[in-house]
C-alpha positions as CSV (number, residue, x, y, z in Angstrom):
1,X,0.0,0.0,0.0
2,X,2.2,2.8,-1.0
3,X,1.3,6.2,-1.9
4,X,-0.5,5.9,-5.1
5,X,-3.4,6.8,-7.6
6,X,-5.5,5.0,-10.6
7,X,-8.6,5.6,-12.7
8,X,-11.6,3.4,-12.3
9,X,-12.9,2.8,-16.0
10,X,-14.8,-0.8,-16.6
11,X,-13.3,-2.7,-20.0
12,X,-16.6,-2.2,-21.6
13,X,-16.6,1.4,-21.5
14,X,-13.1,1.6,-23.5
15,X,-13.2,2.8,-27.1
16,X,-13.2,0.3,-29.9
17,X,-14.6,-0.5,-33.1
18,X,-17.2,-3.5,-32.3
19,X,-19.6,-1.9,-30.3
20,X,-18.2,-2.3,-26.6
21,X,-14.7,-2.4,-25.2
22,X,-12.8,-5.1,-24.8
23,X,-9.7,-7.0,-24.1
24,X,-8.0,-5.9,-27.0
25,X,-5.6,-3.0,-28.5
26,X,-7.8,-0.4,-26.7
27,X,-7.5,-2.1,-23.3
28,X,-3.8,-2.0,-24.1
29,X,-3.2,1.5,-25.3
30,X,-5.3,2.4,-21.8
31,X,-2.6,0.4,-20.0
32,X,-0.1,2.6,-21.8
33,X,-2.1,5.9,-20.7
34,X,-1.9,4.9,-16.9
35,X,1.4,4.0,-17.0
36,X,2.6,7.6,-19.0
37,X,0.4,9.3,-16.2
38,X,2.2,8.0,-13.3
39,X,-0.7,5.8,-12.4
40,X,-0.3,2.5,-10.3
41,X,-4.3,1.1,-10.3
42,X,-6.6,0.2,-13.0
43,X,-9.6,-0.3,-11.1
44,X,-12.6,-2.5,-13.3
45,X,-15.7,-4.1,-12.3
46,X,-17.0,-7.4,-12.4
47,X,-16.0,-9.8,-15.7
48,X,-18.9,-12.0,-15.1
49,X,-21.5,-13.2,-17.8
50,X,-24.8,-10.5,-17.5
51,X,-28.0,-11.0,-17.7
52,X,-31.3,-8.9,-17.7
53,X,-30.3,-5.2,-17.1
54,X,-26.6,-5.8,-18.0
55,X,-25.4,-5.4,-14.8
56,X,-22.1,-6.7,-14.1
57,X,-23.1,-7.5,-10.0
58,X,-25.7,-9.6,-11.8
59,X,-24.2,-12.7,-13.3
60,X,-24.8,-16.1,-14.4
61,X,-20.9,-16.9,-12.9
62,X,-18.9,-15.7,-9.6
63,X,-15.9,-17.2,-11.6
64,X,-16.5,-17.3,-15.8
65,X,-15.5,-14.1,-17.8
66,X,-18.3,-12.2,-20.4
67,X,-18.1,-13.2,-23.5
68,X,-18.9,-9.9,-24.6
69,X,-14.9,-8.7,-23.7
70,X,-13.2,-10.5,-25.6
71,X,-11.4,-8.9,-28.4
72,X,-12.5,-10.2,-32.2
73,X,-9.0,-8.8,-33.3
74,X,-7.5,-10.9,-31.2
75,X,-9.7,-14.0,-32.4
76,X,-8.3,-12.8,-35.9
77,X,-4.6,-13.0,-34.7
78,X,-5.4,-16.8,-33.3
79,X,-6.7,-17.4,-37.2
80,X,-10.4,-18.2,-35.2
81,X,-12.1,-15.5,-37.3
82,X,-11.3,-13.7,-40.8
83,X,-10.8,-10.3,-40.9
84,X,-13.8,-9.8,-44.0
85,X,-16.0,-11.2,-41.2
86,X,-15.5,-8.3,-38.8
87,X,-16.3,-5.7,-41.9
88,X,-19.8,-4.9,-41.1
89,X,-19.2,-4.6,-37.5
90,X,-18.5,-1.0,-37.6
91,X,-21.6,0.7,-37.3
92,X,-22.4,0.9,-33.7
93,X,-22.3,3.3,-31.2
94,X,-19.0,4.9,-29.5
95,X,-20.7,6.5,-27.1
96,X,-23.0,3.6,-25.3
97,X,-22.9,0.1,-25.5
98,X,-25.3,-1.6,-27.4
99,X,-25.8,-5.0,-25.7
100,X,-28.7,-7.0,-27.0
101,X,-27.9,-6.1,-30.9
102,X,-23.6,-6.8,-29.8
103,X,-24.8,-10.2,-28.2
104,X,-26.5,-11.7,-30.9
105,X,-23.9,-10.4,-33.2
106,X,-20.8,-11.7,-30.6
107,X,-22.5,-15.1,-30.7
108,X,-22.4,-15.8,-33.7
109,X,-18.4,-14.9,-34.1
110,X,-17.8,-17.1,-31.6
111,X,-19.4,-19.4,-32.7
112,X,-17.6,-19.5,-35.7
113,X,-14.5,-19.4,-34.3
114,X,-15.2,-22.3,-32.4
115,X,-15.6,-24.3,-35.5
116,X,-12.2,-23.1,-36.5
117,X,-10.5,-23.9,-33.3
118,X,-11.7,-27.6,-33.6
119,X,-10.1,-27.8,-37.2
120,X,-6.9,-26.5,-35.4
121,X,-7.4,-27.8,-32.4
122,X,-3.8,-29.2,-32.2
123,X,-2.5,-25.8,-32.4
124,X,-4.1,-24.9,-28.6
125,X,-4.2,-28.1,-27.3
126,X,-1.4,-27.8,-24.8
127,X,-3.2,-24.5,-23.3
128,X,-6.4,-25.5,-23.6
129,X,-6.2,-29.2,-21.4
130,X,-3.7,-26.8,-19.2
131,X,-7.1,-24.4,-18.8
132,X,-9.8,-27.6,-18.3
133,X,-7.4,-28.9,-15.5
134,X,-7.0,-25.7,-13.6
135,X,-10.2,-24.7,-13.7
136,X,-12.9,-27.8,-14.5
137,X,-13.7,-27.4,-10.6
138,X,-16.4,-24.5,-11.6
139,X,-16.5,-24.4,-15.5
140,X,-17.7,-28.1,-15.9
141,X,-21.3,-26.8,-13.5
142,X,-21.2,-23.4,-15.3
143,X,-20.8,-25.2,-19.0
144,X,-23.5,-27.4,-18.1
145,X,-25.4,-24.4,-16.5
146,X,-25.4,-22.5,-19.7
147,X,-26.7,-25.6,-21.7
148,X,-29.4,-26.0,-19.9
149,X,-30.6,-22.7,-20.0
150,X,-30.2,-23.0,-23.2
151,X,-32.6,-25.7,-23.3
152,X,-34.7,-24.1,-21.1
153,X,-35.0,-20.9,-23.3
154,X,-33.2,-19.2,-20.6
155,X,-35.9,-19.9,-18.3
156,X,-34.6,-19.4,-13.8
157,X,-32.7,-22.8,-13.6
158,X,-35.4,-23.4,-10.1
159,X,-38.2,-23.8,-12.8
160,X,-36.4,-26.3,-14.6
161,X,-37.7,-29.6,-14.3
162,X,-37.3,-31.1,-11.2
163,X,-34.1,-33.9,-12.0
164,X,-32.2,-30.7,-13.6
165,X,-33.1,-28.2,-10.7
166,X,-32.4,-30.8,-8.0
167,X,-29.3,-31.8,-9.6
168,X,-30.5,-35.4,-10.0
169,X,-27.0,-37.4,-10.7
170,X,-27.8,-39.7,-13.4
171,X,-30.1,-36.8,-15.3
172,X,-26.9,-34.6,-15.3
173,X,-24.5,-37.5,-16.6
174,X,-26.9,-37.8,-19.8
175,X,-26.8,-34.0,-19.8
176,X,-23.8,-34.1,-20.6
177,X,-23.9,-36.4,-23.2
178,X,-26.6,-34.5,-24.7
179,X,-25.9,-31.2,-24.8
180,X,-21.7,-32.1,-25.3
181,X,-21.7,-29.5,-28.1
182,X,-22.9,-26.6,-26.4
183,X,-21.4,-27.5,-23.6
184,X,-17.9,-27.6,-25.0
185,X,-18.6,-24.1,-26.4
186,X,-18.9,-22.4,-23.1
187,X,-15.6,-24.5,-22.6
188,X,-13.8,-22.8,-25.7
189,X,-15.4,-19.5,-24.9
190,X,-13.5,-19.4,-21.3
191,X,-10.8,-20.7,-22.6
192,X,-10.5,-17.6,-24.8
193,X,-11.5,-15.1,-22.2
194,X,-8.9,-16.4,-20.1
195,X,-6.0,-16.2,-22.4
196,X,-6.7,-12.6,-23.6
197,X,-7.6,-11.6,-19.8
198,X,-4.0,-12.5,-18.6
199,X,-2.0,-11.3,-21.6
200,X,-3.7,-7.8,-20.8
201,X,-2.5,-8.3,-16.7
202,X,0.7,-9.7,-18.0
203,X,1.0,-6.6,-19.9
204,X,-0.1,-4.4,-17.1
205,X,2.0,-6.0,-14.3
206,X,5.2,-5.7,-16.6
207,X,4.4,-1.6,-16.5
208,X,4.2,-1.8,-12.9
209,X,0.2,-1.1,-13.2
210,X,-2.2,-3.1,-10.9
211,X,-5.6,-4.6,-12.0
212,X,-7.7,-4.1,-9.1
213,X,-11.1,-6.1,-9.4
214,X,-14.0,-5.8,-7.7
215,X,-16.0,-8.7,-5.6
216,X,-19.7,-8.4,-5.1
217,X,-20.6,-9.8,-1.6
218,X,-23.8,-11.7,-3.5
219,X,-24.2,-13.6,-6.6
220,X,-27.4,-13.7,-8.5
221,X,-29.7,-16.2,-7.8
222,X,-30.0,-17.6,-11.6
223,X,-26.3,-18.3,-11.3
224,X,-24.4,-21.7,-11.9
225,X,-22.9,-20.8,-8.6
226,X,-26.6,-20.9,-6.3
227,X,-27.8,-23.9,-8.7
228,X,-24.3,-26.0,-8.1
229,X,-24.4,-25.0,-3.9
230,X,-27.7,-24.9,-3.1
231,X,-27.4,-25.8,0.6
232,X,-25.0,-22.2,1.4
233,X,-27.9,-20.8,0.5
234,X,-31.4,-19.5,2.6
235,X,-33.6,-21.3,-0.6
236,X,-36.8,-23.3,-0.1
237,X,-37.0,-26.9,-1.5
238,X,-38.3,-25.7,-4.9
239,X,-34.9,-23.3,-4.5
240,X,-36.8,-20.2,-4.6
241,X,-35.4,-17.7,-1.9
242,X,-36.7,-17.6,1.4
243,X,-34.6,-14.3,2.2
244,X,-33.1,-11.8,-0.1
245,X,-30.1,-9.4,0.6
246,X,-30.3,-5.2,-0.1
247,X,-29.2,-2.4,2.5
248,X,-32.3,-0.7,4.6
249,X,-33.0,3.5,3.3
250,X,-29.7,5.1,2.7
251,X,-28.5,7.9,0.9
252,X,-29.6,6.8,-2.7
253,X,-33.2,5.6,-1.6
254,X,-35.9,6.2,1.0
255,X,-36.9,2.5,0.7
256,X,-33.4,1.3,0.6
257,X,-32.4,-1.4,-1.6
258,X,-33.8,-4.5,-2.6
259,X,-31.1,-6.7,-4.7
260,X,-33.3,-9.9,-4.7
261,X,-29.8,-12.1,-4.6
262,X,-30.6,-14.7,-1.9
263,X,-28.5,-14.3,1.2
264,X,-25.8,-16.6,2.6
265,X,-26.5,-19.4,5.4
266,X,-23.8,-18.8,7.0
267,X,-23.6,-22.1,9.3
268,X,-23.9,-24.3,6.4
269,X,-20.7,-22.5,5.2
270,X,-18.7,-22.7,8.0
271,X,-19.7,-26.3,8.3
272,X,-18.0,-27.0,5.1
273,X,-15.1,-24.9,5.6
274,X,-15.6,-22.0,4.0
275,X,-14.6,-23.9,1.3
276,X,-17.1,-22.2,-1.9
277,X,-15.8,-18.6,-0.5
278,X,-12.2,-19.5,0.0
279,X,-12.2,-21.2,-3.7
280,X,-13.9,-17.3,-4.7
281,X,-11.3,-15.5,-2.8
282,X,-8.2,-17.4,-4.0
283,X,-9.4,-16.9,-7.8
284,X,-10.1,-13.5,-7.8
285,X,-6.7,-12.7,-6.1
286,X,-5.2,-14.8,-9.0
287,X,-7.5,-12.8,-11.3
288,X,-6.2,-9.1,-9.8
289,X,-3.4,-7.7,-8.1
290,X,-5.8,-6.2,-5.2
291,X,-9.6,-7.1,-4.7
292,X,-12.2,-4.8,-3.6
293,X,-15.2,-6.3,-1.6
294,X,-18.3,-5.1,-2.4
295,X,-20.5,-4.4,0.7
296,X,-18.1,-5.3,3.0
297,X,-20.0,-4.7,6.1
298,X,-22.4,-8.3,5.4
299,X,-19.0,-10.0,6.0
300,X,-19.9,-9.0,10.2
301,X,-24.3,-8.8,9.4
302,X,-26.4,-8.5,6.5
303,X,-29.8,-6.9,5.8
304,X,-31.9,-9.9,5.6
305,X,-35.1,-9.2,3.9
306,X,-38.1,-11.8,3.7
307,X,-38.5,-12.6,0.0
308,X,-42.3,-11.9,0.0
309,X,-41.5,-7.7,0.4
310,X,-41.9,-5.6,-1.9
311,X,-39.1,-3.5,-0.4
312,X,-36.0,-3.2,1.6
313,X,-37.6,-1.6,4.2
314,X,-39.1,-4.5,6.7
315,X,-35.6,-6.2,6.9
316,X,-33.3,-7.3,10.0
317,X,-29.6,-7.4,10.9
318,X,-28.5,-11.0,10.9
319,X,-25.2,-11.8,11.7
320,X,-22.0,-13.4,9.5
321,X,-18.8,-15.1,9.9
322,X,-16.7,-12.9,7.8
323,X,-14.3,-12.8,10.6
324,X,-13.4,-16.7,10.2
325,X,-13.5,-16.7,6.9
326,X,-10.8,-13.8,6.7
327,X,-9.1,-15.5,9.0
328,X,-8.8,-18.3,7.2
329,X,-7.4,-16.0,4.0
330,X,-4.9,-14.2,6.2
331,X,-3.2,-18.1,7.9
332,X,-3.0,-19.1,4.3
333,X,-1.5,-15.7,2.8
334,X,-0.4,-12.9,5.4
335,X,-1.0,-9.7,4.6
336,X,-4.5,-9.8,2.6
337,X,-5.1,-7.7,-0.5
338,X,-8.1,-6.6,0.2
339,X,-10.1,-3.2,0.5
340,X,-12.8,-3.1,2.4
341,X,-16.4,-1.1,0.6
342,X,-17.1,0.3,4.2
343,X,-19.8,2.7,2.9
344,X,-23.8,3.1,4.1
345,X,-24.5,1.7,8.0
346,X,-21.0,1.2,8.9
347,X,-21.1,0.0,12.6
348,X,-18.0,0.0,15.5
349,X,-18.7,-3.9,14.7
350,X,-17.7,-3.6,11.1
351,X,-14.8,-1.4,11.5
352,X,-13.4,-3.7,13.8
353,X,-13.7,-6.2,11.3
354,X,-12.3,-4.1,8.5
355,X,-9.3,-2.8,11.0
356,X,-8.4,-6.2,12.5
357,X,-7.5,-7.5,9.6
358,X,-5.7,-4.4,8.4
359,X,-7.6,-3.7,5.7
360,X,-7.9,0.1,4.1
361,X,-11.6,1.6,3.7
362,X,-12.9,3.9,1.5
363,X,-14.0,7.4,1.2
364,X,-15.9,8.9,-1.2
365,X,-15.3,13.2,-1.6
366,X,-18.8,13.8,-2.8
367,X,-20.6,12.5,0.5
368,X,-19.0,15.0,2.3
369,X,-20.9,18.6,1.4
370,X,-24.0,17.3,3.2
371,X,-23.3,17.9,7.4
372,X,-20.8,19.8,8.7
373,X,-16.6,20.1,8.9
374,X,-16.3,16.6,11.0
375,X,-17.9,14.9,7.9
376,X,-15.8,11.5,7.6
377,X,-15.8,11.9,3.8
378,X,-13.7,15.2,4.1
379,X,-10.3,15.1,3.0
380,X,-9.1,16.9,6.6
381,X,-10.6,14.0,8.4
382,X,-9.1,10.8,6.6
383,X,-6.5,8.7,7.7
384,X,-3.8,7.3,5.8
385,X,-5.5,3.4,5.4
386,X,-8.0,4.3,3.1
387,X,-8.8,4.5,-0.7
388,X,-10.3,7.9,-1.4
389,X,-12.8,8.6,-4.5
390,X,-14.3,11.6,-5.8
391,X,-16.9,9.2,-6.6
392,X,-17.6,5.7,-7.9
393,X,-19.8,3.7,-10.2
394,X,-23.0,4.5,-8.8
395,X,-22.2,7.8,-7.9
396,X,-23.0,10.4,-10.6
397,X,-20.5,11.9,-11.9
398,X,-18.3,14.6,-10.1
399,X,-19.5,17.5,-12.6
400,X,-22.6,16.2,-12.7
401,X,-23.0,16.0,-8.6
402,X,-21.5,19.8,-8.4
403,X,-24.2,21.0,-11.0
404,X,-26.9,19.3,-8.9
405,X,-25.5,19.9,-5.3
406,X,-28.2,21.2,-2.6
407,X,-28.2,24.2,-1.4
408,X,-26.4,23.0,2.0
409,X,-24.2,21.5,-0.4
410,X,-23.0,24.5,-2.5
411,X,-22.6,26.9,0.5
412,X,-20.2,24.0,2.1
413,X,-18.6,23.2,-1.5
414,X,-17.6,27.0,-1.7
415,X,-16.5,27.5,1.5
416,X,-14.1,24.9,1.1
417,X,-12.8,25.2,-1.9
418,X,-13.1,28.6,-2.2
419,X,-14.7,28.5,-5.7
420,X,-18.6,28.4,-6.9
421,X,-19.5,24.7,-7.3
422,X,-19.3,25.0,-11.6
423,X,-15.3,25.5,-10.9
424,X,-14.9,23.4,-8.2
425,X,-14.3,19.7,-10.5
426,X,-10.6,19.8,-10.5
427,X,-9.9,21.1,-6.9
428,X,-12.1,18.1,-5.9
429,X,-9.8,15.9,-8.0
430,X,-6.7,17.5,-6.7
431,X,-8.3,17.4,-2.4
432,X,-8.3,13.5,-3.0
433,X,-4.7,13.3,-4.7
434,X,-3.6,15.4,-1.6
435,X,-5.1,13.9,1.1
436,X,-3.4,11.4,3.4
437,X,-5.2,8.8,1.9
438,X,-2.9,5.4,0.7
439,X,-4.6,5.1,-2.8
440,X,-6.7,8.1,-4.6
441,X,-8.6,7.0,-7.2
442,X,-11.4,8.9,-10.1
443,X,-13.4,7.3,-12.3
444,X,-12.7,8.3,-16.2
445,X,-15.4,10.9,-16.5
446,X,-14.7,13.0,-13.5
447,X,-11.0,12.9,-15.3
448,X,-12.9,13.6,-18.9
449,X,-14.7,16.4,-16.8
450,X,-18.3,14.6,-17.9
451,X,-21.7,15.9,-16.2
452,X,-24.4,13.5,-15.5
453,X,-24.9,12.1,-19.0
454,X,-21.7,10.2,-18.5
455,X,-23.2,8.3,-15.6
456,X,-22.7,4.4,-15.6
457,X,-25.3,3.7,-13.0
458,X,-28.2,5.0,-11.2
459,X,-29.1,2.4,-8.3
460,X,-32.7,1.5,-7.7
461,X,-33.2,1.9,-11.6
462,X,-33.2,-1.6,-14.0
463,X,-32.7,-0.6,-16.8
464,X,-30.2,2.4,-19.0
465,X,-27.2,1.9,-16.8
466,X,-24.1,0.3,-17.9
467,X,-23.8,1.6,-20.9
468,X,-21.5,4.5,-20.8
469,X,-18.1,4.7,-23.2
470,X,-15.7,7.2,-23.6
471,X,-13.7,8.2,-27.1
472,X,-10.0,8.5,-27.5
473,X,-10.4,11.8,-28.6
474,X,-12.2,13.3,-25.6
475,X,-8.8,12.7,-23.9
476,X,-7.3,15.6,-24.5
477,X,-3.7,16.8,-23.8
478,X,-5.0,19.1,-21.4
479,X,-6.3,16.5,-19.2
480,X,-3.2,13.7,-19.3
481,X,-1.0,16.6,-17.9
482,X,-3.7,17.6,-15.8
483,X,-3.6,13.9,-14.1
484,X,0.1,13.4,-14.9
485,X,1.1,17.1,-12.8
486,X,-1.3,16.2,-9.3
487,X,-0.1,12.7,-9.5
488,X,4.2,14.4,-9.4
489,X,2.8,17.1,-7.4
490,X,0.7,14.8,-4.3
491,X,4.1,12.4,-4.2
492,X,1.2,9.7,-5.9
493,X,3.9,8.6,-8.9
């Protein structure tokens, strides 16, 4: 943990030509632009499959990567795909992703390609059995989880019939026989995720930049993960939930928030050693240099809501075990990689948690205009084991939060910055790069100085979020010495 800044951009906001970033030369030259900066972090979200709503804290896999990252050009370079069958690919959007018209489209090329690679199969074999044996212990269930919803015409896998949704053994052994094909696409797919993803870290780590990932606390109940470990889960006998996680009324909703992701049972897990989450923690930390946990504070209690409401409101506190299961990390590794998403109800409980273990916390600039000067979230108040953001994904963005700011807000943001709240966007930036704070980090649009139509995600709403991308040439010079000069200046380099 050295003094140090990054930019938090997700790979599918990154300019390119097919629609939605990816792993490919864009992803690269990004690499190249942190590293001429002075940058140490690249911080991303989730990898994982999406489903309805595109959210990438909504997937079908804790583990598999989205097809929808990985680079065509590179599929080109393996001889998978032709380069006259990328020429009509040209035509979306740069400034929004596209998904449902870049998934059917993305399907189809890799399907293709995966005819290719079994004509020239001998030409990946060595990598690919090397792939099946390190990871067959969660992309055998996932394959087979994608083939069956495929089946199922991507029907919830607990209305499936009853053999396949209770895992019946001898109806999943002729599963695989059955669906073989489709199920050794998903194979080749995450074969080819992989290799790209860790060329790109290789890439990274040689420049002395850090992929830092990002861990939701829940996975989504129409997952491979929830259909494969039932019993860690509060589910009925028809696997429906019986309690559902979310956060009680906060600052981004009156009712709170309802997430609908069915919520741990945390006995069963400690009875079997923790094992599913350790197996999690051990492959994202492979995955990424440093790991964020998302909603840290359910690793010491959750918001338990009954499944039946309508809202987050009528929940209760249950407890976890986050503290044996960290424990478990730390004997195995030492000092754990690991920040700790310490915002909403954080109680003396969880910060114990959080500090026993060492872990940093985070602070986020913009929550701190709304009370008074011993606001936690203002720079004169942090200390040095945190990660400090002028905002994050679900924040809206820095310009767009000035332009909006209550009244109590502006009078606070101009007394402390000594400028009206329309001038204020880069001493923000520059209060977080010189504050005490470990790690300082900005996502890409307060850096592109974007208002609120750059906003990736507006919790509480389904649908329009995710889809924000940024150009090359909205980077201007201006800005890379901008970020370059704080970054020399706050001793961040």
């Amino acid at each position: 943990m050295a003094r140090s800044s990054g930019i938090l951009v997700h790979i599918s906001s990154l300019p390119g030509k097919y629609g939605i970033g990816s792993m490919g030369e864009d992803a690269f030259t990004f690499v190249d632009f942190l590293k001429e900066t002075g940058q140490k972090y690249w911080q991303i979200l989730p990898l994982g499959p999406t489903g309805y709503g595109n959210s990438p804290y909504q997937s079908y896999s804790a583990f598999a990567g989205s097809d929808l990252l990985i680079s065509l050009d590179k599929l080109v370079e393996d001889k998978l795909l032709k380069p006259e069958e990328l020429l009509d690919l040209t035509h979306f959007s740069e400034r929004k992703v596209e998904y449902e018209k870049i998934g059917v489209l993305k399907s189809s090329l890799l399907k293709k390609a995966f005819g290719r690679f079994n004509t020239k199969f001998d030409d990946f074999k060595d990598a690919y059995y090397n792939f099946l044996g390190e990871h067959s212990w969660w992309l055998d269930d996932y394959a087979l989880f994608q083939a069956l919803k495929e089946y199922n015409l991507d029907v919830i896998w607990n209305e499936w019939k009853a053999d396949y949704k209770k895992r019946d053994v001898h109806s999943l052994d002729k599963a695989h026989l059955q669906y073989a094909e489709s199920i050794n696409f998903h194979r080749f797919v995450q074969f080819i995720f992989f290799k790209q993803w860790f060329e790109l870290k290789q890439y990274a780590n040689d420049l002395g930049i850090q992929l830092f990932g990002d861990l939701p606390l829940y996975v989504s109940l129409d997952s491979s993960d929830v259909w494969g470990n039932q019993d860690i889960f509060l589910l009925d006998d028809e696997g429906k939930p019986t309690h559902v996680g979310g956060v009680p009324p906060d600052y981004f909703s009156e009712t709170g928030q309802l997430w609908g992701c069915p919520v741990f049972d945390w006995n069963r897990l400690a009875e079997r050693g923790f094992d599913w989450w350790m197996a999690r923690l051990h492959f994202c930390l492979n995955m990424f240099d440093v790991i964020r946990i998302d909603h840290f504070r359910g690793l010491e209690s959750f918001w338990s809501v009954p499944a039946s409401e309508k809202t987050a409101i009528n929940g209760q506190w249950w407890p976890a075990k986050g503290y044996e299961l960290l424990q478990m990390l730390q004997s195995q590794l030492g000092e754990l990689p690991v920040i700790a998403e310490d915002l909403g109800v954080i109680t003396p409980e969880v910060e114990k948690l959080r500090d026993d273990f060492n872990l940093p916390g985070m602070k986020v600039l913009q929550f701190g205009f709304a009370s008074d000067a011993t606001n936690e979230h203002l720079p004169h108040n942090y200390g040095k084991n945190f990660v400090v953001y002028t905002g994050t994904h679900d924040n809206n963005t820095t310009l767009g939060w000035l332009k909006s700011a209550t009244k109590k807000e502006q009078r606070n943001i101009r007394k402390y910055f000594r400028r009206t709240r329309r001038r204020a966007l880069d001493p923000v930036i520059e209060a977080c790069w010189g504050s005490v704070a470990e790690i300082a980090i900005m996502p890409m649009q307060d850096l592109l100085r974007l208002d609120a139509k750059g906003r990736m995600n507006v919790p509480g709403v389904p649908s329009g979020n995710w889809e924000w991308r940024f150009r090359w040439r909205q980077l201007r010079q201006s800005r890379r010495d901008f970020l370059k000069e704080i970054t020399q200046k706050y001793n961040r380099r």
